[in-house]
Kinemage of the C-alpha trace (Angstrom):
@kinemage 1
@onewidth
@group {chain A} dominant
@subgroup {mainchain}
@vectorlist {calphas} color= white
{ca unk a 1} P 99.980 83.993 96.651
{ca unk a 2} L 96.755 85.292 97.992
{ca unk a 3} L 96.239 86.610 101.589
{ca unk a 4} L 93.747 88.534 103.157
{ca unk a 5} L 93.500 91.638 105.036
{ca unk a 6} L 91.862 92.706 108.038
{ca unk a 7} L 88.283 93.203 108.219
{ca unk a 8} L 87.147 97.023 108.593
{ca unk a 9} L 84.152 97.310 109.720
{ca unk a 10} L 82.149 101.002 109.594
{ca unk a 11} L 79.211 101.842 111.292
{ca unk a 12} L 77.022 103.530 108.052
{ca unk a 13} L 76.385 106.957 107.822
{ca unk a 14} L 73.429 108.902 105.081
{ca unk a 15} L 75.517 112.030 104.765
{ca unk a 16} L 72.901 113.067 102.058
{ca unk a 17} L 69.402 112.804 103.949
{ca unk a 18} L 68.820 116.385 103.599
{ca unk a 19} L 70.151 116.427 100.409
{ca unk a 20} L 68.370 116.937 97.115
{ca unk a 21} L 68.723 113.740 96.187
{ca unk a 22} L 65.668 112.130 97.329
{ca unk a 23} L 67.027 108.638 96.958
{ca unk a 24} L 68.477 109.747 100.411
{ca unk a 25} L 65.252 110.416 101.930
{ca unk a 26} L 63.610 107.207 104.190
{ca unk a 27} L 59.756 108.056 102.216
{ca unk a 28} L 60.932 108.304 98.714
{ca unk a 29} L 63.370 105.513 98.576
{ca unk a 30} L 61.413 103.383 100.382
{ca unk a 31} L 58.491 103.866 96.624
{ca unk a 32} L 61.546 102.732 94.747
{ca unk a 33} L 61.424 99.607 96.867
{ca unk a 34} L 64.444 100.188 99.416
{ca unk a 35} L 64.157 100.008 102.875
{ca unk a 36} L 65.074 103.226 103.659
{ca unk a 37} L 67.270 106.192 102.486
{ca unk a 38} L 70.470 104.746 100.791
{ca unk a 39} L 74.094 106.150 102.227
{ca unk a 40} L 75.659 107.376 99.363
{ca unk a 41} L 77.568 105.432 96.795
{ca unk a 42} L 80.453 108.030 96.859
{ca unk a 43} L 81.122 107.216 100.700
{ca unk a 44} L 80.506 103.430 100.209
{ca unk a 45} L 83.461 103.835 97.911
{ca unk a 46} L 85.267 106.375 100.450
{ca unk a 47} L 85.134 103.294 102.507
{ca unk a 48} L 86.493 101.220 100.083
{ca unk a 49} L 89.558 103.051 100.116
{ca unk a 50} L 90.602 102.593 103.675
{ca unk a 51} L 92.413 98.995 103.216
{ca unk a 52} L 94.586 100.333 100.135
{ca unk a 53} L 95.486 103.626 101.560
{ca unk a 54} L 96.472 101.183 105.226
{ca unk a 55} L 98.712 99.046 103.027
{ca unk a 56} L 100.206 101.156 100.747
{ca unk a 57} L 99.971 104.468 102.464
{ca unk a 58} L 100.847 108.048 100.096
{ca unk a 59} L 102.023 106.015 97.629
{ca unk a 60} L 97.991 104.623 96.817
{ca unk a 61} L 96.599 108.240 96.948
{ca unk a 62} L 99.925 109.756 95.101
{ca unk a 63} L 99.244 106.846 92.405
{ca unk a 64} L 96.112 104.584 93.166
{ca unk a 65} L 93.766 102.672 91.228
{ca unk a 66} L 90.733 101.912 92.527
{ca unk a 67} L 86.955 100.569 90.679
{ca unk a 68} L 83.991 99.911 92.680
{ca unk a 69} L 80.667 99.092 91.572
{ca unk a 70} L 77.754 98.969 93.577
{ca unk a 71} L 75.059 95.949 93.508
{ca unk a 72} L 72.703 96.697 96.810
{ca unk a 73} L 72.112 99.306 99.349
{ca unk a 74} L 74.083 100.293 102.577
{ca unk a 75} L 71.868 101.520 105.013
{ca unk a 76} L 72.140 104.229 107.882
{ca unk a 77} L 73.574 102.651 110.957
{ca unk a 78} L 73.786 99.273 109.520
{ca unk a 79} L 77.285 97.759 110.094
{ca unk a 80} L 79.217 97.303 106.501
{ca unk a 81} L 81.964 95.017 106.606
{ca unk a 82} L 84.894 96.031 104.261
{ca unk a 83} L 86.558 92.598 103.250
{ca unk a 84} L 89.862 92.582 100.964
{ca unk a 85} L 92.267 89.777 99.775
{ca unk a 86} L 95.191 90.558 97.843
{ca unk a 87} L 96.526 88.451 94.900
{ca unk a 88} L 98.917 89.345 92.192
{ca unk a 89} L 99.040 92.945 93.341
{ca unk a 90} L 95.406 93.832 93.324
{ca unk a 91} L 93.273 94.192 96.199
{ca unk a 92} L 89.934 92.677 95.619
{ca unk a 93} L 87.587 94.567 97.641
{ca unk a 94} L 83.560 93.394 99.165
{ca unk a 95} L 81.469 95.411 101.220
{ca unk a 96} L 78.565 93.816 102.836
{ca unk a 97} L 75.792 94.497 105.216
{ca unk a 98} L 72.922 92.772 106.528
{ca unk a 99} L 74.416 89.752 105.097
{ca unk a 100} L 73.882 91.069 101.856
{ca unk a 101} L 76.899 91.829 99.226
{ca unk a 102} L 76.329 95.835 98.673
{ca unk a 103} L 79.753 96.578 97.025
{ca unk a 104} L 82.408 95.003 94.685
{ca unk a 105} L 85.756 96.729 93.659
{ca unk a 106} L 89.488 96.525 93.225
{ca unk a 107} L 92.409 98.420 93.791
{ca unk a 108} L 95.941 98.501 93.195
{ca unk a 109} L 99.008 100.703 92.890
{ca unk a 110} L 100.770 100.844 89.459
{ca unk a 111} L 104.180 101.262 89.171
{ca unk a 112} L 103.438 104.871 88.236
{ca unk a 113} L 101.314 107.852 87.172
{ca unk a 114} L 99.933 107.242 83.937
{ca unk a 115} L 100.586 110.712 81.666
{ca unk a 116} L 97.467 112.840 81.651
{ca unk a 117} L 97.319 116.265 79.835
{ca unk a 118} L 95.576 119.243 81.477
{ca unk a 119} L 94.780 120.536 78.088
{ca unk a 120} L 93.073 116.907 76.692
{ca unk a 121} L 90.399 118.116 78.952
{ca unk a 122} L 88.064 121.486 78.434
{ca unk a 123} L 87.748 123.368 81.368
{ca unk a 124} L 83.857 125.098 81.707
{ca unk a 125} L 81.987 126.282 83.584
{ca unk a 126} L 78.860 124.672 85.638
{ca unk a 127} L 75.483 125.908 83.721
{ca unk a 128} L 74.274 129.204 84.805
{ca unk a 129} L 70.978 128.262 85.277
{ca unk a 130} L 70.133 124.348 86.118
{ca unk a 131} L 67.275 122.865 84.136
{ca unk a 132} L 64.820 119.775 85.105
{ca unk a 133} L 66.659 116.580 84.258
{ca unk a 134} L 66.309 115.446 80.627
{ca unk a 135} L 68.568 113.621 77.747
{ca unk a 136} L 69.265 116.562 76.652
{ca unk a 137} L 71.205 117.809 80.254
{ca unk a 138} L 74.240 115.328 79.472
{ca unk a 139} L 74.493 115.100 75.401
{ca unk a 140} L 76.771 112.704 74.209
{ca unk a 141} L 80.544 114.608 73.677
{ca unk a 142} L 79.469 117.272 75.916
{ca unk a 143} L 81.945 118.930 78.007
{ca unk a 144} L 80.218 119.888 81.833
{ca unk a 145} L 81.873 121.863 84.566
{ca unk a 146} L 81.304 122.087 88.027
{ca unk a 147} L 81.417 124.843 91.238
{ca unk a 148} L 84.672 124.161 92.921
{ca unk a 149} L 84.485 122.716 95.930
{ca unk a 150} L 86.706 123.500 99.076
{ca unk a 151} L 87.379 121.038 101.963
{ca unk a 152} L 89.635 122.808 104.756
{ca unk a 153} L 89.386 122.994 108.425
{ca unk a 154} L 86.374 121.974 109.790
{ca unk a 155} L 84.574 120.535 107.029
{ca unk a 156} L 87.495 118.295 106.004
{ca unk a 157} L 87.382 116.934 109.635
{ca unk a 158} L 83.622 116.897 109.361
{ca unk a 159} L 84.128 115.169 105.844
{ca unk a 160} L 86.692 112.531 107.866
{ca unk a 161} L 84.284 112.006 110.525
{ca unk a 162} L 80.988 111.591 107.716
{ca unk a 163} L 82.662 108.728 105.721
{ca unk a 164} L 84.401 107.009 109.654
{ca unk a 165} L 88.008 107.399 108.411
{ca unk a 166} L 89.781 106.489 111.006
{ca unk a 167} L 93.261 106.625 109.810
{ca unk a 168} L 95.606 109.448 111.038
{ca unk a 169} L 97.357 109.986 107.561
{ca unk a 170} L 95.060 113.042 106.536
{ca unk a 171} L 95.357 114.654 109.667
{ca unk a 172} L 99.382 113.731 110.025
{ca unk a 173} L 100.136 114.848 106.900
{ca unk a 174} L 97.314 117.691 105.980
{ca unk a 175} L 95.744 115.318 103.224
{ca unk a 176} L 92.682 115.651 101.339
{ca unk a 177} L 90.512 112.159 101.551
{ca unk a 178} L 90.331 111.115 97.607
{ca unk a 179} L 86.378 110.699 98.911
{ca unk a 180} L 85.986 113.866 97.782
{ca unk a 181} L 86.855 113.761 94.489
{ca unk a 182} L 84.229 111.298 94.240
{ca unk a 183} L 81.269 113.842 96.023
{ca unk a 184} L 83.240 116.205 93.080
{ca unk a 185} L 82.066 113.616 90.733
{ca unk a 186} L 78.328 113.651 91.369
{ca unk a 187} L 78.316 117.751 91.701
{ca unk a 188} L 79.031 116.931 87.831
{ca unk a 189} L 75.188 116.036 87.591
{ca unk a 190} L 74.358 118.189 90.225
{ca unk a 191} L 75.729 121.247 89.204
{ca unk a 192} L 74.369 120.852 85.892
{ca unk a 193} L 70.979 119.792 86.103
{ca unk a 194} L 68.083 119.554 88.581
{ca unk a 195} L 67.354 115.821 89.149
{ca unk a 196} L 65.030 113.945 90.866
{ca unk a 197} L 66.142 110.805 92.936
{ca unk a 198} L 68.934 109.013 91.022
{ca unk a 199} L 71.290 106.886 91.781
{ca unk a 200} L 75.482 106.234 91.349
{ca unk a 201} L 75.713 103.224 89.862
{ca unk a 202} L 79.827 102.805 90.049
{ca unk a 203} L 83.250 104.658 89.506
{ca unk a 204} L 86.424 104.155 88.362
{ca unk a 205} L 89.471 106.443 89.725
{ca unk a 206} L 93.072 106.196 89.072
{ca unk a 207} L 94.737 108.533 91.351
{ca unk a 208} L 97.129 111.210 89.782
{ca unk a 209} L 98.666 113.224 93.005
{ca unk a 210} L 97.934 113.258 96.552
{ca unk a 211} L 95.117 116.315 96.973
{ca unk a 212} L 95.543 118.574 100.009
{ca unk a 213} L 93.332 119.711 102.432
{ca unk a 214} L 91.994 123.161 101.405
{ca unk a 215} L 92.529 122.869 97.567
{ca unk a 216} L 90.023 124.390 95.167
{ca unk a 217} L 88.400 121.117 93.522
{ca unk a 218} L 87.203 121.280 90.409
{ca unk a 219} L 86.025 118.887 87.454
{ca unk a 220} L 86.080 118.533 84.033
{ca unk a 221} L 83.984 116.012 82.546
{ca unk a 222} L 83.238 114.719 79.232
{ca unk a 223} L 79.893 112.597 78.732
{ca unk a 224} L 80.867 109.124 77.162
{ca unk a 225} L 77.099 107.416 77.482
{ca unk a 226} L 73.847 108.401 77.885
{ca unk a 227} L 71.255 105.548 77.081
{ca unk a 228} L 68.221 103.735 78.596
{ca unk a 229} L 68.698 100.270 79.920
{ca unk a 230} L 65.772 98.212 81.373
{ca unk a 231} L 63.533 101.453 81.782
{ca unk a 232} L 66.700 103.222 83.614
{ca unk a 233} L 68.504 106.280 82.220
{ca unk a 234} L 72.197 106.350 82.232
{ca unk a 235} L 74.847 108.866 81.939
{ca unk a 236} L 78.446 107.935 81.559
{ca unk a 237} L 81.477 110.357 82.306
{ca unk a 238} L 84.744 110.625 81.646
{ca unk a 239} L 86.715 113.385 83.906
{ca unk a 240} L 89.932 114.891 85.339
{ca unk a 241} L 89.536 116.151 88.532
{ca unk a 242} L 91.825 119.071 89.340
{ca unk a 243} L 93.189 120.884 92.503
{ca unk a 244} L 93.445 124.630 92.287
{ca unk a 245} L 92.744 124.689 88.650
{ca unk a 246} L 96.024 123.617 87.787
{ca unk a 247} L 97.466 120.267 89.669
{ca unk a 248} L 95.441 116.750 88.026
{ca unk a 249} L 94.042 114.639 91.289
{ca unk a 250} L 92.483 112.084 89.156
{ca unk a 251} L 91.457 110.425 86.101
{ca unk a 252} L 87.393 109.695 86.954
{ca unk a 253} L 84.904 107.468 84.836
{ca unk a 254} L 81.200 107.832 86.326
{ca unk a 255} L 78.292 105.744 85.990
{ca unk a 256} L 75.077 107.014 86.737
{ca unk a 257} L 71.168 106.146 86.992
{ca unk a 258} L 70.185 109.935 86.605
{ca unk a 259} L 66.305 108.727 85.815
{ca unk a 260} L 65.381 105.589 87.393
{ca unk a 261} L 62.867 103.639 85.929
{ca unk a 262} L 60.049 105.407 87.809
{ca unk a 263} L 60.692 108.305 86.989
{ca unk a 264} L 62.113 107.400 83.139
{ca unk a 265} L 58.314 106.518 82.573
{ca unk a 266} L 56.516 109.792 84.138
């Protein structure tokens, strides 16, 4: 039986115009043929995740699965409309705006954690000193750490506010938004590298425990793919993101443009 859920609707916000990430900025993204600075993939997704976490509450972010890919830009202040119809147990998820389809994705929440080993993934640390952008940044088998990140007081309610989460779970219940471990995800090429505009192409997340506000978050990240398609460099990752350097949040694969195909030919 398929039905389908309420439509969310989220006024758009570029958390990243100031960021390094020129693909943010109005000017540069606007020479790779967008309209304007595109909001970040990561809180396109964070949106994606409102519908599950409504219907199936701490059990999603204790044990979710979620996969989003993204096919066109969300803009600042645009309007994207967050549609979902279940079927079968799986949510399947589209975001549009501007009466365009920007996002696809599903989620769903398996009967349980799937077993993950801390020590199946090598913990290092970020590079000491970040290089310009190359192949050789993300070689294939590579192990790459990242800074840990923190999210507590303020700038988790900042972070709430950023990606328009509106439901009181986090806040109720002193939650960390599994956003972040997304924004964790991309401080995987950040942290390691200094790139030019790029873009995140999609993500897959399975959900391993419910992250708290305030926890240390760290990644560890293997690189699966790095290859050129049509002109674009891609990088591929396959992580576990981990609270406090000891508790698994979740199982992360990471698709990336990290030289689009203007830059791939400079």
């Amino acid at each position: 039986m398929t039905s389908r859920l309420e439509t969310y609707r989220v006024e758009a916000y570029n958390t990243a115009k100031l960021s390094e990430n020129k693909m943010h900025d109005d000017t540069v993204a606007k020479r790779f043929g967008f309209s304007g600075g595109l909001v970040p993939g990561v809180d396109v997704m964070a949106y994606m995740m409102h519908q599950p976490v409504a219907k199936w509450g701490r059990a999603f972010l204790e044990r979710g699965l979620i996969e989003a890919r993204f096919v066109k830009p969300v803009y600042d202040g645009e309007i994207a409309e967050i549609r979902a119809e279940k079927s079968d147990g799986v949510l399947t998820i589209e975001v549009e705006s501007r009466g365009q389809l920007c996002a696809i994705g599903t989620a769903s929440l398996p009967a349980s954690v799937p077993p993950v080993t801390l020590t199946d993934f090598s913990a290092v640390a970020a590079v000491a000193e970040r290089k310009p952008v190359s192949a050789a940044s993300y070689e294939l088998g590579q192990w790459l750490g990242t800074v840990p990140r923190i999210w507590a007081g303020e700038a988790a309610l900042e972070y709430l506010a950023d990606v328009r989460e509106r439901d009181p779970i986090y806040l109720a219940e002193g939650l960390g938004h599994p956003g972040v471990i997304q924004r964790v995800m991309n401080k995987v090429l950040v942290d390691n590298a200094i790139l030019g505009p790029w873009i995140h192409v999609g993500s897959r997340m399975q959900l391993l425990s419910a992250g708290n506000a305030g926890d240390a978050i760290t990644a560890r990240a293997k690189v699966t793919g790095n290859y050129e398609k049509k002109g674009h460099r891609f990088v591929e990752l396959d992580a576990l993101v981990v609270a406090n350097g000891t508790t698994p949040l979740a199982h992360c694969q990471h698709i990336a443009i990290y030289q689009p195909r203007e830059q791939a030919a400079a």
